[in-house]
C-alpha positions as CSV (number, residue, x, y, z in Angstrom):
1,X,24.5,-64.2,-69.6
2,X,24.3,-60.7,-69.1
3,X,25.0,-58.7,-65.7
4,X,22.3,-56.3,-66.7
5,X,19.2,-56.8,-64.7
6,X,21.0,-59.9,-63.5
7,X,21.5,-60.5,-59.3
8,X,23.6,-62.4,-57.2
9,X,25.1,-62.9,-54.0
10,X,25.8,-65.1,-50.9
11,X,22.9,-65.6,-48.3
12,X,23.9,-66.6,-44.8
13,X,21.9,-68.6,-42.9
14,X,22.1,-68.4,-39.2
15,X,20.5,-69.4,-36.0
16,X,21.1,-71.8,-33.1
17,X,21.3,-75.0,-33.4
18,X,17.7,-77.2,-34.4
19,X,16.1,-74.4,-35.8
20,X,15.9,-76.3,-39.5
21,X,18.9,-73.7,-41.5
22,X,19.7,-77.1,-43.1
23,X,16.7,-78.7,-44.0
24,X,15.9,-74.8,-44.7
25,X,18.9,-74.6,-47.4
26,X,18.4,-78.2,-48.8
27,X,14.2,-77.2,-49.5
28,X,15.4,-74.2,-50.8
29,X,17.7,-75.8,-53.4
30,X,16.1,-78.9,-53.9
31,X,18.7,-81.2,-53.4
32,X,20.2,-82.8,-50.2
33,X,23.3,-81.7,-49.7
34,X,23.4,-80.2,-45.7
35,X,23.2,-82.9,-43.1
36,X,20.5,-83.1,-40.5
37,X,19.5,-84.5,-37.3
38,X,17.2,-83.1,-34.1
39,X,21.2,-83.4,-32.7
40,X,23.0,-79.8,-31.8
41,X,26.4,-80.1,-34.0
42,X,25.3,-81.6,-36.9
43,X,26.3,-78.9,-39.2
44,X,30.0,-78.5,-38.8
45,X,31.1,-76.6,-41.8
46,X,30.0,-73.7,-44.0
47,X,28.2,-74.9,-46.8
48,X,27.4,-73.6,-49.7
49,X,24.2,-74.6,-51.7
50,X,23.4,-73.0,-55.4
51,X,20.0,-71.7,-56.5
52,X,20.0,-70.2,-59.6
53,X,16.9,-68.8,-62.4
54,X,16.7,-66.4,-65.2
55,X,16.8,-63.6,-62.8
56,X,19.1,-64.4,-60.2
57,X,21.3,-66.9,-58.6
58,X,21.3,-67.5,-54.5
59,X,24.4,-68.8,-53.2
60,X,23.1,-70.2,-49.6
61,X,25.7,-70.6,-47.1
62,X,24.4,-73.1,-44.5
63,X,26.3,-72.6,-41.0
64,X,26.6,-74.6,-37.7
65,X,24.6,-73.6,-35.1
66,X,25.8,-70.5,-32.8
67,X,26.0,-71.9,-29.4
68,X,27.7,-72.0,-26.0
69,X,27.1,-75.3,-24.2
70,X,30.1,-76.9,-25.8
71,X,33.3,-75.1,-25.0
72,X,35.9,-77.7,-27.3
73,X,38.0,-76.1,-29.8
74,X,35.8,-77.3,-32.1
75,X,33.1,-75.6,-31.3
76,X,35.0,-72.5,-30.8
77,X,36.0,-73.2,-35.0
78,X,32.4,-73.3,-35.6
79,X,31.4,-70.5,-34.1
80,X,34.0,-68.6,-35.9
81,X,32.9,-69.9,-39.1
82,X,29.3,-68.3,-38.1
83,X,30.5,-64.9,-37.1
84,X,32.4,-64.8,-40.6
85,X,29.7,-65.7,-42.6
86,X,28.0,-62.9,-41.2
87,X,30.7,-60.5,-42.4
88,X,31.1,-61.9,-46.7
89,X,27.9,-62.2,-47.1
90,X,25.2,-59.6,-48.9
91,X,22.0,-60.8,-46.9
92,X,21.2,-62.9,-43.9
93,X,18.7,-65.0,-42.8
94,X,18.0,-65.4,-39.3
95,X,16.1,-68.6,-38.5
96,X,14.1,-68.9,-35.7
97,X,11.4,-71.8,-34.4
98,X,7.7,-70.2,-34.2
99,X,7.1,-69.0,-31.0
100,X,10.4,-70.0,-29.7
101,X,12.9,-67.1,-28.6
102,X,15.3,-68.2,-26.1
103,X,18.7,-67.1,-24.4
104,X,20.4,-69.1,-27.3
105,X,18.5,-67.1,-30.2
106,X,19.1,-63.9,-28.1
107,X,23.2,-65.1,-28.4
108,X,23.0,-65.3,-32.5
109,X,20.6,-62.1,-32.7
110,X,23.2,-59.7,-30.8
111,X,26.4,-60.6,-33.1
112,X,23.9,-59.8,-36.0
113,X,25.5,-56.7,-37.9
114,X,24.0,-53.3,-38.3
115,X,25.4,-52.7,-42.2
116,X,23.2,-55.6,-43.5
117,X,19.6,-56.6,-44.9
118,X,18.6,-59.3,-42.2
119,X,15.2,-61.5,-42.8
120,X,13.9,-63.0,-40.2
121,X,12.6,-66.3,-41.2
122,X,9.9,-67.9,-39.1
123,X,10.7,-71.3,-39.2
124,X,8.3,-74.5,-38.6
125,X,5.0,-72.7,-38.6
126,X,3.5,-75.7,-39.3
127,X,4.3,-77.2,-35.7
128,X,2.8,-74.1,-34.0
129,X,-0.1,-75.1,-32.0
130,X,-2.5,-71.9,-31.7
131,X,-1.6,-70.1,-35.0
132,X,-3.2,-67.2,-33.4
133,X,0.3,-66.6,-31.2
134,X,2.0,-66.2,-34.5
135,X,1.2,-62.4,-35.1
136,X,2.3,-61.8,-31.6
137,X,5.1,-63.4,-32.1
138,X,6.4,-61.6,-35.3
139,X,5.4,-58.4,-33.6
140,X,7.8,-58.9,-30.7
141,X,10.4,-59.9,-33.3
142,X,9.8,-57.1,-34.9
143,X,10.4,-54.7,-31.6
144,X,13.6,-56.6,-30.7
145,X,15.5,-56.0,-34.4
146,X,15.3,-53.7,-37.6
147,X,14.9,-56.9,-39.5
148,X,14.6,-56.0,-43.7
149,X,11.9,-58.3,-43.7
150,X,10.0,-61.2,-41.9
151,X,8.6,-64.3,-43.6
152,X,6.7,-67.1,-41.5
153,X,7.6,-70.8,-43.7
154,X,7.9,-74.3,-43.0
155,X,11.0,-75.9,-44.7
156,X,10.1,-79.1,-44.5
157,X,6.8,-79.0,-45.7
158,X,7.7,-76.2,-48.8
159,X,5.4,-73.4,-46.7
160,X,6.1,-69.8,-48.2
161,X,9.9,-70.5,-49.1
162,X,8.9,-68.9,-52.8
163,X,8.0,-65.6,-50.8
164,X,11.5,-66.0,-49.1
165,X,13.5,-66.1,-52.4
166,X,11.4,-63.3,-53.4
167,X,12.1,-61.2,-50.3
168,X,16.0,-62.5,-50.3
169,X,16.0,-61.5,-54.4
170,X,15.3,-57.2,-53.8
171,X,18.3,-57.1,-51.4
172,X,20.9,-59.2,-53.4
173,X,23.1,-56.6,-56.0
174,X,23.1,-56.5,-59.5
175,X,26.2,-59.2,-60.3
176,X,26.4,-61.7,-63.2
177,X,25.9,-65.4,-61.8
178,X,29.3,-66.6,-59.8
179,X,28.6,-70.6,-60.6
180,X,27.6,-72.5,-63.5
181,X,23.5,-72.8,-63.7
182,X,23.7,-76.6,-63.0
183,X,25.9,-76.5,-60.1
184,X,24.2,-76.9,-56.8
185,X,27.2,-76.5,-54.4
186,X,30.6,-75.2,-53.9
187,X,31.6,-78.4,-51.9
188,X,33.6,-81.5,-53.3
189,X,31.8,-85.4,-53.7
190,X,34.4,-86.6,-51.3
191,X,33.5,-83.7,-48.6
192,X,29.8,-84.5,-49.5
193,X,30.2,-88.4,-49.0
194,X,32.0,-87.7,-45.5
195,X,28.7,-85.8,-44.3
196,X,26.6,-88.2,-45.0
197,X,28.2,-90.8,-43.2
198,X,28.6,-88.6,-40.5
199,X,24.6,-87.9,-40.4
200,X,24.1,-91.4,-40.1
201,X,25.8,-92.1,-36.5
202,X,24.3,-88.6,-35.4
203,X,20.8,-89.9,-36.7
204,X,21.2,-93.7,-35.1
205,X,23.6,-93.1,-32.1
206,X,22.8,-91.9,-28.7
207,X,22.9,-88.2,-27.6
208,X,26.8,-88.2,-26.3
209,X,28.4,-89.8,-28.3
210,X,27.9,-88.1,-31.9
211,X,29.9,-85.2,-30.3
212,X,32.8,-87.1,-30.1
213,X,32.8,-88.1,-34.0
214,X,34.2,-87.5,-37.0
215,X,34.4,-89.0,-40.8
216,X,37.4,-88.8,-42.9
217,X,37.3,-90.1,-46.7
218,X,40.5,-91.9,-46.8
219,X,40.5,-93.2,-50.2
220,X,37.7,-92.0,-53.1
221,X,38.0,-93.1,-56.6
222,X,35.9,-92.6,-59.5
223,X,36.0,-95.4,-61.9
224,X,33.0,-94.8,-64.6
225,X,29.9,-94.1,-62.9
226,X,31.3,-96.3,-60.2
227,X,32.7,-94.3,-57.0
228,X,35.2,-96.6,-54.3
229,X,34.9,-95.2,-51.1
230,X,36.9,-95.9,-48.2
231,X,35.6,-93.8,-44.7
232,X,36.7,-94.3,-41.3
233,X,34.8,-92.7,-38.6
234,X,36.9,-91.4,-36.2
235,X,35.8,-91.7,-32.2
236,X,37.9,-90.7,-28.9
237,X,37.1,-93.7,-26.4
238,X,37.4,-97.4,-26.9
239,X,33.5,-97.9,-25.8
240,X,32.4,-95.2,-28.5
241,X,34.0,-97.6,-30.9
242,X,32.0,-100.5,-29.5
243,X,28.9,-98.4,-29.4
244,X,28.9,-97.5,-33.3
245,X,29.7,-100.6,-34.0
246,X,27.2,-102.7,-32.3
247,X,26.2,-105.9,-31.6
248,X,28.1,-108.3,-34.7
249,X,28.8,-105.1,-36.3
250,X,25.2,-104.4,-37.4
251,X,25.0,-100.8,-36.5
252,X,27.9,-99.6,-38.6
253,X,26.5,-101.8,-41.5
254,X,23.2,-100.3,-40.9
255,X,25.1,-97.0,-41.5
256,X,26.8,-97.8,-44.2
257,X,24.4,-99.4,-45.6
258,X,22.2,-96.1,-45.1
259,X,25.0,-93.9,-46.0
260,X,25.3,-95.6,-49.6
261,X,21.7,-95.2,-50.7
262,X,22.2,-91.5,-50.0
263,X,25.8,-90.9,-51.9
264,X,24.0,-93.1,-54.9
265,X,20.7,-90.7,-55.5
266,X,22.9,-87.3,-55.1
267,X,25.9,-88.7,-57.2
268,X,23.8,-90.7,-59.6
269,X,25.4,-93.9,-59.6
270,X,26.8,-97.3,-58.0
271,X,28.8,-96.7,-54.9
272,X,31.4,-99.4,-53.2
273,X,31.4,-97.9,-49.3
274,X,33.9,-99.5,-46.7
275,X,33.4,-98.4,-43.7
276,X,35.9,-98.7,-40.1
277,X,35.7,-97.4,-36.5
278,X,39.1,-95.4,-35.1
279,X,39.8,-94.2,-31.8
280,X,41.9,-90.8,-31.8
281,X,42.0,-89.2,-28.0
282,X,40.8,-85.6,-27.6
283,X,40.9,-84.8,-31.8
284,X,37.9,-82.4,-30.7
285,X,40.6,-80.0,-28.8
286,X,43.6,-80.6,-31.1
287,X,43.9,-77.7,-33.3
288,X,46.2,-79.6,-35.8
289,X,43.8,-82.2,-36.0
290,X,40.9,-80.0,-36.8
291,X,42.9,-78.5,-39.5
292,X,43.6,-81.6,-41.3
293,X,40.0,-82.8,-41.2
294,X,38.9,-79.4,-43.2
295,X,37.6,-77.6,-40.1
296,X,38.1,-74.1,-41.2
């Protein structure tokens, strides 16, 4: 494929937590492959999700949520990742709720940089009561920030995301595409299988206790179109361990159960899932720990 005429380049999304960027990148893509929940934290990791067509190909990189309520060193990784993203990146997309404009989406819009097309996206229209406060509301966006551009969608229901790539498209360069035209994402199956998982207990668990977890793909093995995955979800107190768990073990099989269907439709094919419950102490705060579980 020739670079002539040809664009491409990497789109940050960013925003505080809940305001859709996942379920934004996954719409936009067409594929599943950023976790969600209504849960702060779900997104832990920068993500990268793959559009590409005969003009152009968008490389979407989904980020946690910038936020200050949780001071762990893991939070403190995450909003590192954010700030980076902000710097690698051609364009951003800023991602707010309709009508919604807090203290927290002040926080992400003042580390926004000054060298860099930023498009405001408008998110969850569709849950606006009186659609007449939406032109105020993009007016006093519009005071606040020199954004390039400002488009009002809905990600989950497929509202305007078309004018969104088309707004993104005049502000990425002229660059032949960086991944194959069938790839969707940057990430590995066994990175993709641990989120998953991980969405699960943040989906089905109560509101503390999803903070205090992580996956990790201990064994995965590919054997035809048969994948053999062994997770353990990793808590830090005995009673979380209990609480995931459930009564005769249900809720983790629930989970897993879950979990399995999901790996099957985005890997296409049969998957063997074995799932456990560990207990490591404070592996939120432990630097080393964070490290080894691909926290960047």
């Amino acid at each position: 494929m020739s670079a002539s005429g040809y664009k491409a380049g990497y789109i940050s999304i960013v925003g505080r937590p809940n305001v859709g960027k996942s379920t934004l990148l996954n719409h936009l893509i067409k594929q599943k492959i950023s976790i969600t929940s209504r849960k702060a934290q779900t997104t832990r990791h920068r993500i990268h999700g793959i559009l590409t067509d005969v003009q152009s190909q968008f490389i979407f990189v989904d980020t946690p949520g910038f936020q200050m309520r949780h001071r762990s060193q893991l939070n403190q990784v995450m909003n590192r990742v954010v700030l980076q993203s902000m710097q690698d990146v051609d364009v951003i997309l800023f991602v707010l709720e309709a009508g919604r404009f807090g203290r927290e989406d002040e926080q992400v819009l003042e580390q926004l940089p000054g060298n860099l097309p930023v498009i405001l996206v408008i998110n969850k229209i569709d849950l606006l009561p009186d659609k007449l406060q939406l032109l105020p509301f993009i007016q006093k966006m519009a005071d606040l920030f020199n954004f390039a551009d400002i488009v009002p969608a809905s990600a989950l229901q497929n509202r305007q995301l078309s004018d969104l790539t088309e707004a993104v498209r005049h502000y990425l360069p002229e660059n032949p595409p960086v991944f194959a035209e069938d790839e969707i994402t940057d990430r590995s199956e066994r990175f993709l299988a641990a989120e998953l998982l991980r969405e699960k207990v943040f989906r089905q668990i109560g509101e503390e206790v999803p903070y205090s977890v992580s996956v990790i793909i201990e064994q995965f093995a590919v054997e035809g179109n048969l994948r053999r995955i062994h997770a353990c979800i990793l808590v830090e107190r005995e009673n979380q361990k209990a609480i995931i768990i459930g009564k005769q073990g249900k809720k983790l099989k629930d989970m897993a159960t879950q979990a399995r269907k999901d790996m099957e439709v985005l890997f296409d094919g049969k998957v063997y899932l074995e799932v456990w419950v560990k207990v490591k102490s404070g592996w939120a705060d432990d630097a080393v720990a964070l490290k080894s579980m691909g926290y960047e």
